[in-house]
C-alpha positions as CSV (number, residue, x, y, z in Angstrom):
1,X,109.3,125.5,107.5
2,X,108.4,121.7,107.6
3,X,110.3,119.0,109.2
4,X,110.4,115.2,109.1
5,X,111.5,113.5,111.6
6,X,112.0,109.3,111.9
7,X,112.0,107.1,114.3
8,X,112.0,103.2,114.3
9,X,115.5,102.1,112.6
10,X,117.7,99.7,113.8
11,X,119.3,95.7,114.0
12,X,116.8,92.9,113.1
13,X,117.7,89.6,112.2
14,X,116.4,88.4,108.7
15,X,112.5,87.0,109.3
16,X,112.0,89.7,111.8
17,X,110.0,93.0,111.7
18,X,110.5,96.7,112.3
19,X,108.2,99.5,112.1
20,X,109.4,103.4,111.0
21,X,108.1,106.4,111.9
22,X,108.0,109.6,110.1
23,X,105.6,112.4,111.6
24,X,105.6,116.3,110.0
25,X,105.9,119.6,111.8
26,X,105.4,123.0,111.2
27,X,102.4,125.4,110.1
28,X,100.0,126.6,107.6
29,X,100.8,123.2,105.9
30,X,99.0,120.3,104.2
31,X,100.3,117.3,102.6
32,X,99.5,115.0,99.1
33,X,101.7,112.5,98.7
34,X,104.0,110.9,101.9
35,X,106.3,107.9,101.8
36,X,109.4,105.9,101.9
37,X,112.7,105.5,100.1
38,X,115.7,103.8,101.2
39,X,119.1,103.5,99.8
40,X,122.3,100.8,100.5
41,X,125.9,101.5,100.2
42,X,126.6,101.6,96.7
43,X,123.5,102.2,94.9
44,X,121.0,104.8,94.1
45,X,118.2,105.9,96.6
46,X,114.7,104.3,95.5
47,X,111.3,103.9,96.2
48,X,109.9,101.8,98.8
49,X,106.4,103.0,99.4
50,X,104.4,106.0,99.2
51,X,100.9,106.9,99.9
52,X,98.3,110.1,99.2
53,X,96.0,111.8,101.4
54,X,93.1,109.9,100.2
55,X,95.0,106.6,100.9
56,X,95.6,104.9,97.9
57,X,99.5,103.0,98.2
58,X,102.3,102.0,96.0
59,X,104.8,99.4,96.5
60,X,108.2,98.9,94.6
61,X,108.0,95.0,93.6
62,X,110.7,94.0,95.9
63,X,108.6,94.4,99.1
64,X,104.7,93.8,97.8
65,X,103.3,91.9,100.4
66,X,105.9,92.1,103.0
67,X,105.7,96.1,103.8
68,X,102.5,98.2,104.5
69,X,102.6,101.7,104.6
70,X,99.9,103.6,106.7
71,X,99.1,107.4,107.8
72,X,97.3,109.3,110.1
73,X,96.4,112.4,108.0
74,X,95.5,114.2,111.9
75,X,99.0,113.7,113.0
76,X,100.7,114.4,109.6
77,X,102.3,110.9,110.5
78,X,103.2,108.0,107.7
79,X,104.4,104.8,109.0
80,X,105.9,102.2,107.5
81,X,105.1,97.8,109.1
82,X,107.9,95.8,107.6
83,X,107.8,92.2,107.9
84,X,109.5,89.6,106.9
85,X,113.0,91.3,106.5
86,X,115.7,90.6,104.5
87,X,119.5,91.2,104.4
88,X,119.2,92.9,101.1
89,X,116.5,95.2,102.8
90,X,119.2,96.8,105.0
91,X,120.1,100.6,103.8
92,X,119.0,104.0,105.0
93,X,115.2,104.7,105.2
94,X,114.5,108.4,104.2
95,X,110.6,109.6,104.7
96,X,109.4,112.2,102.1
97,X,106.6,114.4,101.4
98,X,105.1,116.3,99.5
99,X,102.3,119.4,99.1
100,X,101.9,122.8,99.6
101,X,102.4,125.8,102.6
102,X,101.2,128.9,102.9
103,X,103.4,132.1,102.5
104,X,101.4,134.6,102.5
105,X,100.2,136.1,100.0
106,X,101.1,133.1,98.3
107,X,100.4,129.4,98.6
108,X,103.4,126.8,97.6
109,X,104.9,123.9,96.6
110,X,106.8,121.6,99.3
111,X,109.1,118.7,99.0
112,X,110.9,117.4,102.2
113,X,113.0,114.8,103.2
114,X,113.9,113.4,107.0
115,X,117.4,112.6,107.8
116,X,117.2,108.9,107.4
117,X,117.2,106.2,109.6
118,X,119.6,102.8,109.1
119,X,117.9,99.7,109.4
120,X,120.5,97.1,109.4
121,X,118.7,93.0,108.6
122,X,121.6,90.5,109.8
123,X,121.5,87.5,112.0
């Protein structure tokens, strides 16, 4: 089995900057696609950021230019520099990934999510 697991959440005041954490674990894994979604009391989870294996990023409109998303592909670690915060940023950050695992004979599709970390933007 994979795991995700988070680290970086907490209080901020609006202006200020966190950065999250999400590293993989297991075996006979590999990963495409990791990133970030978040959801606020009351509304649907969504998309912050998400990036491949090869690098290439993609940033829901609300936080171009504010968030970067980066990975270490050698530590199956995404990370996620947010700057600039803003009340309305505050909900639960959920890391994801997808790719494949081997269980042998057979190699197959994974999808996993972390347990979500609460980043709370509020003077």
């Amino acid at each position: 089995q994979v795991q995700l697991v988070e680290s970086g959440g907490g209080l901020v005041q609006p202006g200020g900057s966190l950065r999250l954490s999400c590293a993989a674990s297991g075996s006979a894994f590999s990963l495409n696609s990791m990133g970030w979604y978040r959801q606020a009391p009351g509304k649907r989870r969504e998309l912050v950021a998400n990036i491949t294996s090869g690098g290439s990023t993609n940033y829901a409109d609300s936080v171009k230019g504010r968030f970067t998303i980066s990975r270490d592909n050698a530590k199956n670690t995404v990370y996620l520099q947010m700057n600039s915060l803003k009340p309305e940023d505050t909900a639960v950050y959920y890391c994801h990934a997808d790719g494949s695992y081997w269980s042998f004979p057979h190699l197959r599709p994974l999808e996993v999510w972390g347990q979500g970390t609460l980043v709370t933007v509020s003077s």
